[in-house]
N, C-alpha and C positions, 0 to 999 in steps of 0.2 A: 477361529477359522477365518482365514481370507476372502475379506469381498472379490468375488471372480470375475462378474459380468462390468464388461466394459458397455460404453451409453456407445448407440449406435454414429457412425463414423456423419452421417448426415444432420447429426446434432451440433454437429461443430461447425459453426459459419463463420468466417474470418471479418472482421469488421474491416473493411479500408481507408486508410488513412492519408490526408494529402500527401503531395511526393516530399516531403520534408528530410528526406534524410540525410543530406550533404547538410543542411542547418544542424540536426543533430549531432550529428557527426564534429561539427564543428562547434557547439556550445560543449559539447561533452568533454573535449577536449583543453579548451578554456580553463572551464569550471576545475577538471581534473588540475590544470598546473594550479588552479590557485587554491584548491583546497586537498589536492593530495589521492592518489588512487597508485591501488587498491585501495578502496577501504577497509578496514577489518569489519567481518563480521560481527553484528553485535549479545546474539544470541547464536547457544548451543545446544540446542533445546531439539527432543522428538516432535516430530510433526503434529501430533495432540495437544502437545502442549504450548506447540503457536497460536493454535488453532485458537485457543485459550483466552491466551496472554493479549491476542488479536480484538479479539471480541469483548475483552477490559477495557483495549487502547482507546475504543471508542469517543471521539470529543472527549476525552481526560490526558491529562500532561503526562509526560512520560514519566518522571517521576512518581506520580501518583498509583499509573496501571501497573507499573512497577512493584510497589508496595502492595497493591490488592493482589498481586499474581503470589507474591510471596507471601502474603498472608495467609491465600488459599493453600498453597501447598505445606506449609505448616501446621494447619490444623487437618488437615485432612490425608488419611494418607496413600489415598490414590484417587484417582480420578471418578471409579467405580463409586466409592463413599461420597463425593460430591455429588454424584446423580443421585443417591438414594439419601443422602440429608434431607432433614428438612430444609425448606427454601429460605427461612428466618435465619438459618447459621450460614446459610451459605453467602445470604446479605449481609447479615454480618462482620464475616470476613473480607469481604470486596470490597468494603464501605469506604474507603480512599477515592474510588474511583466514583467519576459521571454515574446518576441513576443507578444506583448498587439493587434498585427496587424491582429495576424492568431487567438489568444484566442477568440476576442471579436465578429466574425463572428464565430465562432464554438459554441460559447455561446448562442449565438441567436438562432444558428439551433440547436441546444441540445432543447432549451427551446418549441421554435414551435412544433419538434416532439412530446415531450411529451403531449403535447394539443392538438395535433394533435389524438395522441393515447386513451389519457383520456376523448376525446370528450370534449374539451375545457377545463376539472381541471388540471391548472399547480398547480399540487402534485404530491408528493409520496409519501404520508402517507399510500398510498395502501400495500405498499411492506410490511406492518409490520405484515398483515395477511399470509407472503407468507413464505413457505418455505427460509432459506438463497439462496441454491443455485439455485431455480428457480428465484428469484429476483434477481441474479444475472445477469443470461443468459438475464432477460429481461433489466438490464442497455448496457449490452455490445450488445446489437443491436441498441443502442444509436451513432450519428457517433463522433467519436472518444476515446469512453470510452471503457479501456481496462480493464483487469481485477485486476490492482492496483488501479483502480479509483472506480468499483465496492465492492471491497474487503472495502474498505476508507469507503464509502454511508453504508455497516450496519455493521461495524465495530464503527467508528468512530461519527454516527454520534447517535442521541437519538434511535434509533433502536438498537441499543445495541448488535446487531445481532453475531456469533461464523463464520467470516473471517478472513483472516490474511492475510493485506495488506504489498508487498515485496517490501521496496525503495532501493535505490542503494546501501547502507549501508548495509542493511541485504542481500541482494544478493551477496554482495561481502564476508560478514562472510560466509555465509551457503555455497559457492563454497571453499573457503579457509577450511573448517572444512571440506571437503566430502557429503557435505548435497546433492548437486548438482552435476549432471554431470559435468566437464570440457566442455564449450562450449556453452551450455544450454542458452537460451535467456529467456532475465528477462518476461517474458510473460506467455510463461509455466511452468517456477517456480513454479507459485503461486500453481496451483494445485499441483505440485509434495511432495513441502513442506508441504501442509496442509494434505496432504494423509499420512504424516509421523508422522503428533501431535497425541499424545495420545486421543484416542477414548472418557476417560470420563472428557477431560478437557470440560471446559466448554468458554464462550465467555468472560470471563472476564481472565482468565488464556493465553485462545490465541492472547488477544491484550496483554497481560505480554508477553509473549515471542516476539511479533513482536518490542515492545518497548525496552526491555532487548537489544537482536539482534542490534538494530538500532543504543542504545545510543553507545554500545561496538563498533559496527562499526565507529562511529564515535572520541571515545577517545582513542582505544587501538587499532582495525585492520583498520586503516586509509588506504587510497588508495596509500597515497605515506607513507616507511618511517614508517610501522606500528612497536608498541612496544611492540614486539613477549614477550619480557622480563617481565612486566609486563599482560600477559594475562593469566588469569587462567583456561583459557582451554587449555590451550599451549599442553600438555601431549595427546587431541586428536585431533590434528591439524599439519598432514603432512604437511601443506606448512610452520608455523612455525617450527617445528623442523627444516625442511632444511635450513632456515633461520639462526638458531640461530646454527647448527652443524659449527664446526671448520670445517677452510679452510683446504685444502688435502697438504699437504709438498709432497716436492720431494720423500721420503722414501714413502709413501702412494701409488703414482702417479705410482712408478717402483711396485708395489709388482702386 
């Protein structure tokens, strides 16, 4: 059976975001010549099963939640069987990834509630009739699904949906660039940053930018040791320029 009740419309608060959007607009841009958009999609997966996959990726390498997603769907052969495991096989199989100890009981209670909610159908095929950000509000009442893991389920997965999930890599550009306040916890991001994309992009444009953002964050504004010298946004990006500005001499230091 289909979850019916949509969360009332006064649930939904839009977070606002500085007026950043000709910036956006113009890194997105960049970024795209130098790394390429569209991106391809990189899963084809039902929305359950981002849902999933999401909540593996947790602080674990891709590679790795990778192999515990597949691991799980190999032993097990639906979703149903993984909530009613014991929680020792289902650690088991996750074991590749971050805390397989704390995942694989969260997993199960993720999976319950939803059956819980959908009157026994573990799905979420429902959300695809739903507005994005009503489906959203109703994952993150899920326990421990935040609103990168929401963002991920109708972005990422065959829902196709117009979110923009923010990993550590793009949170660190978008704070380095001015996107983001100084201080700002990767949580509230998400909406600050999405309040800033262009109005008629559409969902295929806004997973381009989150992918652009990510890859850059990971080849060019690295965490340690980034190569300010090679970034071509460098010209709107205060923390490179201070980076790359010559050191003060003495004659500087006295004036």
């Amino acid at each position: 059976m289909r979850q019916q009740s949509l969360l009332p419309e006064a649930a939904i608060v839009p977070v606002p975001g500085p007026d950043n959007t000709a910036r956006v607009a113009e890194v997105h841009e960049r970024l795209c010549r130098e790394y390429g958009c569209p991106a391809r999609y990189f899963h084809d997966i039902d929305p359950l099963s981002e849902l999933v996959s999401s909540m593996l990726s947790h602080r674990t390498r891709n590679q790795d939640s990778a192999h515990a997603f597949r691991q799980l769907r190999e032993r097990f052969p639906d979703w149903e069987s993984v909530r009613d495991a014991p929680v020792s096989q289902v650690q088991d199989a996750i074991a590749a990834c971050t805390w397989p100890e704390q995942k694989a009981p969260r997993l199960q209670s993720v999976l319950r509630e939803i059956a819980a909610r959908c009157h026994g159908d573990l799905s979420l095929e429902f959300l695809r009739e739903w507005p994005v950000e009503q489906a959203r509000q109703w994952l993150e009442r899920l326990p421990g699904v935040g609103p990168k893991t929401s963002a991920a389920v109708m972005s990422f997965s065959t829902i196709r949906g117009r979110a923009l999930p923010v990993d550590s890599h793009h949170f660190r550009v978008a704070a380095r660039i001015g996107l983001i306040l100084a201080g700002m916890a990767v949580g509230p991001s998400h909406r600050v940053l999405e309040a800033q994309l262009p109005a008629e992009w559409d969902a295929q444009q806004v997973y381009d930018n989150h992918q652009v953002i990510m890859k850059h964050g990971k080849k060019v504004c690295t965490h340690q040791q980034p190569r300010c010298g090679a970034c071509v946004v460098l010209d709107l990006c205060d923390y490179g320029q201070d980076r790359m500005a010559p050191p003060a001499g003495p004659d500087s230091a006295m004036n």
